[in-house]
C-alpha positions in Angstrom: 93.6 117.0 113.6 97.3 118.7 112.9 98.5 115.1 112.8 96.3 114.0 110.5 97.1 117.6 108.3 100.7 116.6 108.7 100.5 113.1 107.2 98.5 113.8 104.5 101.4 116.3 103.7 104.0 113.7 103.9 101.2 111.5 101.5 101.4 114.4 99.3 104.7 114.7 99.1 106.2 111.2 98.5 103.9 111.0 95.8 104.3 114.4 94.0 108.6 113.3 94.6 108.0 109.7 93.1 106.1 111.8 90.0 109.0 114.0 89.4 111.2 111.6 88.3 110.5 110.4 84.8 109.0 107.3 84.8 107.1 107.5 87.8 104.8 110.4 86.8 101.8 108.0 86.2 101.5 106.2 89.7 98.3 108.5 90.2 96.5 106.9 86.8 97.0 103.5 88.6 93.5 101.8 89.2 95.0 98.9 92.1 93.8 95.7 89.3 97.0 94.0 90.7 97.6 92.7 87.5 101.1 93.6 87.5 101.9 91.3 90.7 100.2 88.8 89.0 102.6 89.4 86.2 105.7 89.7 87.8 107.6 86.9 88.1 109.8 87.8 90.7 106.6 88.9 93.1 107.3 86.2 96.0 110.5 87.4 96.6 110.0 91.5 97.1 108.6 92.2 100.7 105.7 94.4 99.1 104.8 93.1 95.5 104.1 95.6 92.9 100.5 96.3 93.8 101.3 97.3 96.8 104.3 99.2 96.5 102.2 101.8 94.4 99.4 101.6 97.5 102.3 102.3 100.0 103.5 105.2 97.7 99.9 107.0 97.7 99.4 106.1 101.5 103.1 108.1 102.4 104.5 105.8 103.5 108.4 106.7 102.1 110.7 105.1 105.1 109.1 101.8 105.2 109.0 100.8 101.5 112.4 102.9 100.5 114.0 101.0 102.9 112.3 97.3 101.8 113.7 95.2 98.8 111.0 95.7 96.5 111.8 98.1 93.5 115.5 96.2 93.7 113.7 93.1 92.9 112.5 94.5 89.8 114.3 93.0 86.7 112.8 95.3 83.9 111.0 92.2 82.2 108.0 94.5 81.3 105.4 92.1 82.0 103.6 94.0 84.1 103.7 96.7 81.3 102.2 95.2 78.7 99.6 93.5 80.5 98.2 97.3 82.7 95.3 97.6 81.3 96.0 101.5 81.9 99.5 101.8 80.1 101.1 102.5 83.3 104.8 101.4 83.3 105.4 100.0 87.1 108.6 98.9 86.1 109.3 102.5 85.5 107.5 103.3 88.7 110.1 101.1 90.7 113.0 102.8 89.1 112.0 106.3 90.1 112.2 104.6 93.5 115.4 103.6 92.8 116.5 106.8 92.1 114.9 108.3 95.2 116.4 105.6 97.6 119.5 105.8 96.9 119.4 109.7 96.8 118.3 109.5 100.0 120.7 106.8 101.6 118.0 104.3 102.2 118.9 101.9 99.9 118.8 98.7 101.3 121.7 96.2 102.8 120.0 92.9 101.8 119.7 93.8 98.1 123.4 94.2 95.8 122.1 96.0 93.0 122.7 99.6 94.0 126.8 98.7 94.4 126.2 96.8 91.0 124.7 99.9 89.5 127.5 102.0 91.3 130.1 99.3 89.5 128.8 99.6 86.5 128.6 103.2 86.4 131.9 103.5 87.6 133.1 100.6 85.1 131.8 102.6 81.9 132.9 106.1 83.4 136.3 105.1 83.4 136.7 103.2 80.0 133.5 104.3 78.1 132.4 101.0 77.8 131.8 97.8 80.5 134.8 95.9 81.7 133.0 93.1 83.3 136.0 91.5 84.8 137.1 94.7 86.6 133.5 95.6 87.6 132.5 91.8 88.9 135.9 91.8 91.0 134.7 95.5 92.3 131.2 93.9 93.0 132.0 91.1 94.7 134.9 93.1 97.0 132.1 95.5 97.8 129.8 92.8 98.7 130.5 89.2 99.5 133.9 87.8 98.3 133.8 84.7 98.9 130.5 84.8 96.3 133.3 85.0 93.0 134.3 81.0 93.8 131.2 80.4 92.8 131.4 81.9 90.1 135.0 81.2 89.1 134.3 78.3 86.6 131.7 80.0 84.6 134.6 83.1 84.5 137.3 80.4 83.3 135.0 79.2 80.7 134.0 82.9 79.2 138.1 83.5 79.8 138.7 80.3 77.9 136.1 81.0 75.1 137.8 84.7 74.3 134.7 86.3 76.2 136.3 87.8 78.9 139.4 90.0 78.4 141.9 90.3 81.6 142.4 94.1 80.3 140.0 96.9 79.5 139.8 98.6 76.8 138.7 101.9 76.4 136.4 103.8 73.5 137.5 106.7 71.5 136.3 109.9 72.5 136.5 109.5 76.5 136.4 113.3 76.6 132.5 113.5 75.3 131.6 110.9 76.9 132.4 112.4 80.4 130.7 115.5 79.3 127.9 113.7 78.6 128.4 112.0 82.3 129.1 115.2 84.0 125.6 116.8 82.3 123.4 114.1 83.5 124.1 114.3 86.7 124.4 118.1 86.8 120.4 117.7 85.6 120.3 115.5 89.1 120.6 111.6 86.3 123.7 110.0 88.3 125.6 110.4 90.5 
């Protein structure tokens, strides 16, 4: 009996954190249709699709799905959004997860798009804008260098073209722009 008390605690609580975080605040309206892993077109490749990953979210079950691929297998196409026949945003729902595994350091090793984020972030912290030359060669030192021969002819030709500078530049007004950095993640936004 306390064990089942204490689970439906932890049910209560993954769901009430997952609602906290804008976005994710209308995982309780969700009615389990599965339209939105019928929608998605990057379903096969998440280890819990969509449908599921809200299931596993009401169920408690925070370790095993923060620490899956899923929500980092989301690419914001919005399908799923227009077609909910409750105007829930799932696509919101998997960034609010996002947030929460990577706050909680179980964000996982087989997907690169929290270090891309990080690089990003990083990237437009330090000039205001994205240098995508300096944050790829951050990426792909992070992750898998040997990944950027790969990608070296498309780089030559974007280098070639005038599309990709060797040198950053940097925006006007760096100072507001960290202020505005700095206040977002004092009201817990980034890190």
């Amino acid at each position: 009996m306390a064990e089942t008390m204490v689970k439906d605690l932890a049910d209560v609580s993954f769901i009430n954190e997952v609602c906290a975080i804008p976005g994710g605040e209308a995982i309780r309206s969700c009615i389990q249709c599965g339209v939105c892993t019928g929608s998605c077109p990057t379903a096969n490749q998440w280890d819990y699709p969509p449908r599921r990953v809200i299931a596993m979210v009401r169920a408690g079950l925070r370790d095993e799905l923060l620490s899956s691929n899923s929500m980092w297998f989301c690419v914001s196409c919005y399908s799923c959004t227009v077609r909910c026949p409750r105007d829930i945003k799932p696509a919101d729902i998997m960034h609010a997860l996002e947030i929460i595994a990577i706050r909680s350091g179980k964000s996982t090793k087989r997907s690169k798009t929290p270090t891309m984020y990080r690089c990003f972030v990083d990237s437009a912290r330090g000039n205001g804008r994205v240098y995508e030359l300096g944050m790829m060669i951050k990426l792909f030192l992070k992750t898998n260098p040997f990944a950027a021969l790969k990608l070296a002819p498309v780089g030559l030709g974007l280098f070639f073209h005038k599309r990709l500078p060797l040198k950053p530049s940097r925006i006007k007004g760096m100072g507001e722009l960290k202020a505005i950095l700095n206040k977002a993640r004092e009201l817990g936004g980034a890190k």
